[in-house]
N, CA, C and O atoms as CSV, one atom per row, in Angstrom:
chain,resi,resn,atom,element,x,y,z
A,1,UNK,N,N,163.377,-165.363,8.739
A,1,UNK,CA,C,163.224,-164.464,7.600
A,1,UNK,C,C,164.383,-164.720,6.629
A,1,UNK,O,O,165.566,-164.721,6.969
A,2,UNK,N,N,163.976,-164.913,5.514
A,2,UNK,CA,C,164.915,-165.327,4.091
A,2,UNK,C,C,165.800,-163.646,4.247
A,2,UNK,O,O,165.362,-162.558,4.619
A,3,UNK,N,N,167.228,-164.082,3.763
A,3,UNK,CA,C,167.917,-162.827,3.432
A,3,UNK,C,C,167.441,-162.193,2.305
A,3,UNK,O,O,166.912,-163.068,1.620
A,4,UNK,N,N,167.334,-160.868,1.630
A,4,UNK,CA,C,167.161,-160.472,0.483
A,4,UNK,C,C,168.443,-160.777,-0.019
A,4,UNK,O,O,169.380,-161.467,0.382
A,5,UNK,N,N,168.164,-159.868,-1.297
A,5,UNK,CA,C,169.631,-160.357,-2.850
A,5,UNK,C,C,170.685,-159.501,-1.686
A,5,UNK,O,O,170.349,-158.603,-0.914
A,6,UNK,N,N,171.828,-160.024,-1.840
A,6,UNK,CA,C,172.925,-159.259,-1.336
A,6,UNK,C,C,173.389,-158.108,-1.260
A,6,UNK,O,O,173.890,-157.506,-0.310
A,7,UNK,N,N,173.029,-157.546,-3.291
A,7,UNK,CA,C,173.005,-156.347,-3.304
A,7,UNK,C,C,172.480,-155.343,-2.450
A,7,UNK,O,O,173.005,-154.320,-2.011
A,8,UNK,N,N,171.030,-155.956,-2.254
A,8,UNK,CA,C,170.119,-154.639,-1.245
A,8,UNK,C,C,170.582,-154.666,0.041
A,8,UNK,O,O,170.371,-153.763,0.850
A,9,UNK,N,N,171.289,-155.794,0.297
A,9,UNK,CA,C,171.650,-155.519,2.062
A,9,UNK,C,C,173.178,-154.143,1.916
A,9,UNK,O,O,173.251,-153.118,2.594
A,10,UNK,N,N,174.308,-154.651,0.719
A,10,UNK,CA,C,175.247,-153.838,0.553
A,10,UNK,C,C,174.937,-152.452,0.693
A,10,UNK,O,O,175.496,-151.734,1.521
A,11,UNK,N,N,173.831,-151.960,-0.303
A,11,UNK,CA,C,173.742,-150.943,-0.258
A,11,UNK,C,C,172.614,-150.553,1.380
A,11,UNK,O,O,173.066,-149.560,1.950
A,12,UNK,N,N,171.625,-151.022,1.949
A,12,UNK,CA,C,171.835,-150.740,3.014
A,12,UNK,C,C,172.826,-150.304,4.084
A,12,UNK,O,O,172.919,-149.243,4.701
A,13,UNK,N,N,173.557,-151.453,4.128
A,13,UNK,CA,C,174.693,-151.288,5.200
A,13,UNK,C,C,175.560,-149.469,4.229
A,13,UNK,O,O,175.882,-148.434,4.812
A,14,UNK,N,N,175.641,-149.693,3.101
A,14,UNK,CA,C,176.012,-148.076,2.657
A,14,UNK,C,C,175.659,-147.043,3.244
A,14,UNK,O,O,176.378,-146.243,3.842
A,15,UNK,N,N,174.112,-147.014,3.039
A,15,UNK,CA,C,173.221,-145.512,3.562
A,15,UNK,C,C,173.233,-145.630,4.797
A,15,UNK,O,O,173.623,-144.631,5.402
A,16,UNK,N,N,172.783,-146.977,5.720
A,16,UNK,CA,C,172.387,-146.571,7.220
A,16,UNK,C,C,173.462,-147.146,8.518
A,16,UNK,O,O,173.386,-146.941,9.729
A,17,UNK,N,N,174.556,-148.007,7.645
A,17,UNK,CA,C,175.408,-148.636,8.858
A,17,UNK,C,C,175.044,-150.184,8.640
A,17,UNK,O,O,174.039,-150.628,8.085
A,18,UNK,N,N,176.336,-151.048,9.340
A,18,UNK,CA,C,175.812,-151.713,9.514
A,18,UNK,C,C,175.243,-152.265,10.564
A,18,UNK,O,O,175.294,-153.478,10.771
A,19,UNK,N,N,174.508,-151.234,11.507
A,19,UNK,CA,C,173.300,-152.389,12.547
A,19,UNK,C,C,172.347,-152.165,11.648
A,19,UNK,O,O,171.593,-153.114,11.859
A,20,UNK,N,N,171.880,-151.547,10.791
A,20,UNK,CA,C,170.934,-151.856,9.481
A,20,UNK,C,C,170.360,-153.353,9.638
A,20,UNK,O,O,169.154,-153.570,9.756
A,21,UNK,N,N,171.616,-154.653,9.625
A,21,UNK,CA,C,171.653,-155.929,9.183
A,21,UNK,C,C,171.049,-156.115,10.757
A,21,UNK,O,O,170.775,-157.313,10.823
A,22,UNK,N,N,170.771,-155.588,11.836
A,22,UNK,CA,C,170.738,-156.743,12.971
A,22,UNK,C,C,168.925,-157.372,12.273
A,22,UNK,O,O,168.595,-158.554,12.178
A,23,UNK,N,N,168.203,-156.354,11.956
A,23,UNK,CA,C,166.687,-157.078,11.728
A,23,UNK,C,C,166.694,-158.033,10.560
A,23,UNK,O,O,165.638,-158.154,9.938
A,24,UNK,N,N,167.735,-158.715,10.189
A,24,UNK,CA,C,167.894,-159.904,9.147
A,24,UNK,C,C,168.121,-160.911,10.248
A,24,UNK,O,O,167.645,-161.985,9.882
A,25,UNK,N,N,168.888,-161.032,11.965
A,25,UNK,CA,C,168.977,-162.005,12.594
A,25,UNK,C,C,168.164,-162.649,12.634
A,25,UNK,O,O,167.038,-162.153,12.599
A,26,UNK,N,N,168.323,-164.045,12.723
A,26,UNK,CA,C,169.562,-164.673,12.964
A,26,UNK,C,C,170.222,-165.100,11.486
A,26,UNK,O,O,171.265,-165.727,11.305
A,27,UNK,N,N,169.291,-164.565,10.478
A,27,UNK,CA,C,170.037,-165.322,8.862
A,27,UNK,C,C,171.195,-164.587,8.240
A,27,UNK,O,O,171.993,-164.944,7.373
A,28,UNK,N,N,171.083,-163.565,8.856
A,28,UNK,CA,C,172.576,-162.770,8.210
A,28,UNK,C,C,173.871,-163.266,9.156
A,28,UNK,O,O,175.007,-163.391,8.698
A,29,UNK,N,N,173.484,-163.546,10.646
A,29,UNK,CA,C,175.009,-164.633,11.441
A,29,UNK,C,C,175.280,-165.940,10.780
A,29,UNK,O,O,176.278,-166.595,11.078
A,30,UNK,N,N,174.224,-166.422,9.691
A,30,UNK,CA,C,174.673,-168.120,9.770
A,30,UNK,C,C,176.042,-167.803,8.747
A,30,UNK,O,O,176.478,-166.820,8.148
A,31,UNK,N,N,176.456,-169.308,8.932
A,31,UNK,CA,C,178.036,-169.362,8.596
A,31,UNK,C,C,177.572,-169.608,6.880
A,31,UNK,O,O,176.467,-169.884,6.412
A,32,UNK,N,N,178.886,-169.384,6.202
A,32,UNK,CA,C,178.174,-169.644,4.572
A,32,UNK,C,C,179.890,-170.440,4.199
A,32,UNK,O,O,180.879,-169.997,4.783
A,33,UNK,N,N,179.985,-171.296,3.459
A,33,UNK,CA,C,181.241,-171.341,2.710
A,33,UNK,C,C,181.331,-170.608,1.424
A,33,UNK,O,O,180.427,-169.937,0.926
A,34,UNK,N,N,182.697,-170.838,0.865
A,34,UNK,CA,C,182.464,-170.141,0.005
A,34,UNK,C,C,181.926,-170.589,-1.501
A,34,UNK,O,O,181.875,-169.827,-2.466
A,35,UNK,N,N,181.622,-171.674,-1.498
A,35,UNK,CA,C,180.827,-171.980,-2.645
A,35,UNK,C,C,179.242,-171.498,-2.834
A,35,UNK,O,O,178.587,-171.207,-3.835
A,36,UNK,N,N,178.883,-171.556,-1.196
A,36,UNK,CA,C,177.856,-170.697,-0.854
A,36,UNK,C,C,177.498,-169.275,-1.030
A,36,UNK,O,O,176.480,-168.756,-1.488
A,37,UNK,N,N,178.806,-168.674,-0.457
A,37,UNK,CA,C,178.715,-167.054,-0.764
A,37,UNK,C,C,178.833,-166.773,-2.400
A,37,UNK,O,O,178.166,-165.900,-2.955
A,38,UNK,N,N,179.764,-167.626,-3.082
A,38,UNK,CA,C,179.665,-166.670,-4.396
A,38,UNK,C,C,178.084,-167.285,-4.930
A,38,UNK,O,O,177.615,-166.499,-5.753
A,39,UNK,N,N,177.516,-168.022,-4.770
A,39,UNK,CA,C,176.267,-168.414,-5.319
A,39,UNK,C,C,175.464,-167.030,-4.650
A,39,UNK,O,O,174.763,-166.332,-5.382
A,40,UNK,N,N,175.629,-166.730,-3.284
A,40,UNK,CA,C,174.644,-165.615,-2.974
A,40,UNK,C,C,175.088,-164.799,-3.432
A,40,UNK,O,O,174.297,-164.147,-4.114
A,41,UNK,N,N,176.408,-164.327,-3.404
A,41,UNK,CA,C,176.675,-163.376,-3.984
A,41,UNK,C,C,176.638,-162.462,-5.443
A,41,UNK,O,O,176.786,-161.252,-5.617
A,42,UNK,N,N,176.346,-163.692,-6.505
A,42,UNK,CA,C,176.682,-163.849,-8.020
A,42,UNK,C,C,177.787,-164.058,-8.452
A,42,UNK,O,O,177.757,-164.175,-9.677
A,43,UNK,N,N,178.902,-164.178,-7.966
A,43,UNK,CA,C,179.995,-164.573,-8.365
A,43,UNK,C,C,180.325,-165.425,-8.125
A,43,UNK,O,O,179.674,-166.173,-7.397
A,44,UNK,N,N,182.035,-165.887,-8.837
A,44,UNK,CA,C,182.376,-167.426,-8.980
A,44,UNK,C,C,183.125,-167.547,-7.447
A,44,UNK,O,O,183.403,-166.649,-6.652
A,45,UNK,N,N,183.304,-168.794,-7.373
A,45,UNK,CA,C,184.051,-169.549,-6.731
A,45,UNK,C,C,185.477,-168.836,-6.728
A,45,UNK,O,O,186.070,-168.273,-5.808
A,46,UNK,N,N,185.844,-169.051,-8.095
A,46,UNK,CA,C,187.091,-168.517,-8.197
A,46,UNK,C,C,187.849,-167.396,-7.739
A,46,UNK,O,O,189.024,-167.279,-7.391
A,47,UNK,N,N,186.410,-166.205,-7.868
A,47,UNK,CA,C,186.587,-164.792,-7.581
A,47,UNK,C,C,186.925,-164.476,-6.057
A,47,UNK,O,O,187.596,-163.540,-5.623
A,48,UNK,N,N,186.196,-165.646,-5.253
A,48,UNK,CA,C,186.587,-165.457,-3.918
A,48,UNK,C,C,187.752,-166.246,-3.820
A,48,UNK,O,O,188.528,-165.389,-3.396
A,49,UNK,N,N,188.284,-167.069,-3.895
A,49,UNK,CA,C,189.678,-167.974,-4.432
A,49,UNK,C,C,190.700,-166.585,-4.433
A,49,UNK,O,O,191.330,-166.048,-3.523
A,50,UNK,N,N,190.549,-166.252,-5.971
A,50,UNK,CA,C,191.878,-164.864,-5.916
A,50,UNK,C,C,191.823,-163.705,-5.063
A,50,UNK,O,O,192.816,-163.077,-4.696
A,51,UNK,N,N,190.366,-163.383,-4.691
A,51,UNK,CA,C,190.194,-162.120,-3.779
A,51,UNK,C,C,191.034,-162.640,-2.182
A,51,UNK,O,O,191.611,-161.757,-1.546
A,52,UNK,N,N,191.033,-163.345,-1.920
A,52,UNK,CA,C,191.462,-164.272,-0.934
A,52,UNK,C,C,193.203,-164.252,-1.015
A,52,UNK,O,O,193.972,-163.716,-0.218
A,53,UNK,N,N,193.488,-164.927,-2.099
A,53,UNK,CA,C,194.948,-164.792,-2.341
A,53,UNK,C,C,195.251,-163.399,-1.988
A,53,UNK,O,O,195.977,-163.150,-1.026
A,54,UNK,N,N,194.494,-162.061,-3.047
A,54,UNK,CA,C,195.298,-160.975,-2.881
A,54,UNK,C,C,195.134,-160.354,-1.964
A,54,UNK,O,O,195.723,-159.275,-1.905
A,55,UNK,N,N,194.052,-160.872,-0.588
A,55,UNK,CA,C,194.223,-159.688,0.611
A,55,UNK,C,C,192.704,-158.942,0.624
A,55,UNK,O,O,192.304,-158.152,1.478
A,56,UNK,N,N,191.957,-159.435,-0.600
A,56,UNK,CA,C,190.407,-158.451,-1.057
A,56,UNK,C,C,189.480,-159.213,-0.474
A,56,UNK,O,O,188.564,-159.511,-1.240
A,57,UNK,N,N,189.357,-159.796,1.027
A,57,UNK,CA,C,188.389,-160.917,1.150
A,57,UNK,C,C,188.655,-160.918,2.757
A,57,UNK,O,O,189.715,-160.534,3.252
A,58,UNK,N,N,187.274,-161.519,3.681
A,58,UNK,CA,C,187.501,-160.754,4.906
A,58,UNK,C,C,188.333,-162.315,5.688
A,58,UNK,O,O,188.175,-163.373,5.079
A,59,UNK,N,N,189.099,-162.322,6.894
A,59,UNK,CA,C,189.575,-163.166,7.450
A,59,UNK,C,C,188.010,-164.220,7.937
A,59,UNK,O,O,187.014,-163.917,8.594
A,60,UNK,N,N,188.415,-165.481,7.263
A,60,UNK,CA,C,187.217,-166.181,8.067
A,60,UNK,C,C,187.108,-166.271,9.363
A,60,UNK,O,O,187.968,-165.945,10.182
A,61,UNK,N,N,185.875,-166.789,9.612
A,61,UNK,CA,C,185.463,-167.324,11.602
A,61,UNK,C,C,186.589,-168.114,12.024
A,61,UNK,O,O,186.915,-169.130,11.411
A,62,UNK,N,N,187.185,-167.708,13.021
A,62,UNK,CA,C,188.417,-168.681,13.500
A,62,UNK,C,C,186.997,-170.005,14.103
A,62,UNK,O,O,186.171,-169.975,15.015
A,63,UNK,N,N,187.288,-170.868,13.184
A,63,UNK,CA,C,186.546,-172.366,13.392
A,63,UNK,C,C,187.375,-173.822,13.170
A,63,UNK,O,O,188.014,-173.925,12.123
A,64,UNK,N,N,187.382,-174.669,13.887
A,64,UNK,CA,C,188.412,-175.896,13.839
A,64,UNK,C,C,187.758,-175.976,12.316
A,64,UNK,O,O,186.672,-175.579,11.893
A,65,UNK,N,N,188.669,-176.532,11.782
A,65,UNK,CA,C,188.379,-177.570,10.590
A,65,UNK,C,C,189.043,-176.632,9.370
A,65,UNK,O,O,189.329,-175.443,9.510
A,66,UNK,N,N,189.235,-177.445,8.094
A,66,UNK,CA,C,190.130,-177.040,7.034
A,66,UNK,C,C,189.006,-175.909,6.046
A,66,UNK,O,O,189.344,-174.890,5.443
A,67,UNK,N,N,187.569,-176.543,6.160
A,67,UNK,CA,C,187.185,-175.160,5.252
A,67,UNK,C,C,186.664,-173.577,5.891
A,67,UNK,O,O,186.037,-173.496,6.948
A,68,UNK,N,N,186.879,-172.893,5.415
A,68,UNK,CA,C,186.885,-171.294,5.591
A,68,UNK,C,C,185.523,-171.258,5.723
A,68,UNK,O,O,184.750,-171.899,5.011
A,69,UNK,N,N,185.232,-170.581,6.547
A,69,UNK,CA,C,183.593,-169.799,6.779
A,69,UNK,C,C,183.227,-168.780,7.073
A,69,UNK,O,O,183.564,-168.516,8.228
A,70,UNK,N,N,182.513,-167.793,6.462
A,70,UNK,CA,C,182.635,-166.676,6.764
A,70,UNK,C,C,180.788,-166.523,7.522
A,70,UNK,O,O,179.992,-167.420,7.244
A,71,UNK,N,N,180.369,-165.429,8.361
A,71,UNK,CA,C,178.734,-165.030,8.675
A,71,UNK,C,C,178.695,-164.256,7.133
A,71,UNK,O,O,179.579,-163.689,6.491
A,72,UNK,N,N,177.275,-164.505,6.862
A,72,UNK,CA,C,177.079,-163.484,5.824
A,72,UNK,C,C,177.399,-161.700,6.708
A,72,UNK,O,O,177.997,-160.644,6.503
A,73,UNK,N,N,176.871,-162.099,7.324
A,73,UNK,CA,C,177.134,-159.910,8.023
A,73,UNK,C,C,178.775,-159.770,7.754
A,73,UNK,O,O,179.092,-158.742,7.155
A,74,UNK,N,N,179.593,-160.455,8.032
A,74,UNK,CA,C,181.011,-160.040,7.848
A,74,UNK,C,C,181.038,-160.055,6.385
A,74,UNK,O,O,181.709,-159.078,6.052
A,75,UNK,N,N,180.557,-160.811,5.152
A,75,UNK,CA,C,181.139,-160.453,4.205
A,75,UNK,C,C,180.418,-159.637,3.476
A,75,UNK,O,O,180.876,-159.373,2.364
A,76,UNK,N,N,179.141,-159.028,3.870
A,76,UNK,CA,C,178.203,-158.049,3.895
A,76,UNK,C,C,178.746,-156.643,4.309
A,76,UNK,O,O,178.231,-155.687,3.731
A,77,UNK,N,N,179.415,-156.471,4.947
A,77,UNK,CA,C,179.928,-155.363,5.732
A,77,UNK,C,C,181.209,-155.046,5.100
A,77,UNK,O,O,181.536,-153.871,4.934
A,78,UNK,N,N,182.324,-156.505,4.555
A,78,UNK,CA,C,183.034,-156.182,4.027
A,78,UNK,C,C,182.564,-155.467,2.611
A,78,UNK,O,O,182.527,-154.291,2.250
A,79,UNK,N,N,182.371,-156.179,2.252
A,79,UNK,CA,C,181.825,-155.342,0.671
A,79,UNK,C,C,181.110,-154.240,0.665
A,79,UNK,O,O,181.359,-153.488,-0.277
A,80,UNK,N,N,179.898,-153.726,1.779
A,80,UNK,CA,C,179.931,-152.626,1.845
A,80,UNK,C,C,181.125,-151.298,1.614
A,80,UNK,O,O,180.995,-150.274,0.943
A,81,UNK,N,N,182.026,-151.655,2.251
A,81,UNK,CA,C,183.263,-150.847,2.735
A,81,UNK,C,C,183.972,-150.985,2.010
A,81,UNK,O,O,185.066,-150.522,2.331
A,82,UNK,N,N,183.913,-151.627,0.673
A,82,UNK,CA,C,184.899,-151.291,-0.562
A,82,UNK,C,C,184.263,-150.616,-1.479
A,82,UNK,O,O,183.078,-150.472,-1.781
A,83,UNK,N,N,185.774,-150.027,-2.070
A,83,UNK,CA,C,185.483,-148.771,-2.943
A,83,UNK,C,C,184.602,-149.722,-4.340
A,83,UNK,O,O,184.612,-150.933,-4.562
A,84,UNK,N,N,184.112,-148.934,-4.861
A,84,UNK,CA,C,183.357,-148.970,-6.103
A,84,UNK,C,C,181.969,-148.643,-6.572
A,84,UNK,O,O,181.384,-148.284,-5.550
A,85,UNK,N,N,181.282,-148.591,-7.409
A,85,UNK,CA,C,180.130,-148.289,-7.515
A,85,UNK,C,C,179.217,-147.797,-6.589
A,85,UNK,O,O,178.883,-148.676,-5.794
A,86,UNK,N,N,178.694,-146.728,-6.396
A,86,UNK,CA,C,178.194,-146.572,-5.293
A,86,UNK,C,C,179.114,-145.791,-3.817
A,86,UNK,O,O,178.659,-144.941,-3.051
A,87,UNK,N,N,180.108,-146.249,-3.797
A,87,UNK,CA,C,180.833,-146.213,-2.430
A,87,UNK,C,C,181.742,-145.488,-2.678
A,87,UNK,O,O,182.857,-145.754,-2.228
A,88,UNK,N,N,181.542,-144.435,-3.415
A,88,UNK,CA,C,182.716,-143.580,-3.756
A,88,UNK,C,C,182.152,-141.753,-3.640
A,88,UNK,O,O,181.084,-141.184,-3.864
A,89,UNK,N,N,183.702,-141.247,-3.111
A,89,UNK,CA,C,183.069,-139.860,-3.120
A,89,UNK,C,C,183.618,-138.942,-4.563
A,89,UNK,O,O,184.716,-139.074,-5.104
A,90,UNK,N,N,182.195,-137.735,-5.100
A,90,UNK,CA,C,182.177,-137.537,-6.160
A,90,UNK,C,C,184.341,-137.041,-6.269
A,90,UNK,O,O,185.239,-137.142,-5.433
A,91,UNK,N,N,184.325,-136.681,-7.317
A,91,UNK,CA,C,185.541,-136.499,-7.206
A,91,UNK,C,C,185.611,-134.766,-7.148
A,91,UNK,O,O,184.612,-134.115,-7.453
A,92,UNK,N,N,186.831,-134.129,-6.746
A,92,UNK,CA,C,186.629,-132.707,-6.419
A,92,UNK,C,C,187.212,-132.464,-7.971
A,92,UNK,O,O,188.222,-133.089,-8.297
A,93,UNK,N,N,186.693,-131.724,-8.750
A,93,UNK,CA,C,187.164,-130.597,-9.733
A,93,UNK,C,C,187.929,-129.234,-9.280
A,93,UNK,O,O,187.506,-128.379,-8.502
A,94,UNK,N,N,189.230,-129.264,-10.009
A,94,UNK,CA,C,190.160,-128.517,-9.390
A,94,UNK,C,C,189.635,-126.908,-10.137
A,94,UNK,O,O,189.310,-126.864,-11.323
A,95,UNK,N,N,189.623,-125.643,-9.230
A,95,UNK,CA,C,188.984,-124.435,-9.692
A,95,UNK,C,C,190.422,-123.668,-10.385
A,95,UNK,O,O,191.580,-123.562,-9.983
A,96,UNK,N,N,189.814,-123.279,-11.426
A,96,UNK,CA,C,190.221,-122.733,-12.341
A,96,UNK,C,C,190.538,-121.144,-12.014
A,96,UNK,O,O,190.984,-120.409,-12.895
């Protein structure tokens, strides 16, 4: 089974968790690089490049060899679990 757009798995893993993702196995475990992920993802190359530098990007598969690989479910899960759009609680209004 083809993965859907990324988005819809994110916000899945939002509302229901992520064992949500196990009925995407085995295509949400395969390994992706990252020229791969930002293509699934919509973003650049680059974006995972600096997210990486600053700490915003999940530790790859400990795998021999020099390039980084991440499962889509780990960087699915990561991005679930960051703040933004969606993933935020309303804010409290202080009573008067």
């Amino acid at each position: 089974m083809p993965l859907p757009p990324a988005e819809d798995l994110v916000t899945l893993a939002r509302k229901i968790g992520p064992e949500a993702l196990d009925e995407y196995a085995p295509a949400i475990d395969a390994l992706a690089d990252m020229q791969t992920l930002a293509n699934y993802l919509g973003i650049t190359y680059g974006t995972i490049r600096v997210d990486r530098q600053r700490g915003r990007w999940p530790e790859p598969e400990p795998l021999p060899g020099r390039s980084p690989m991440w499962t889509y479910r780990k960087v699915i899960v990561y991005r679930a679990a960051m703040p933004g759009s969606g993933n935020r609680e309303p804010r409290k209004v202080a009573a008067e």
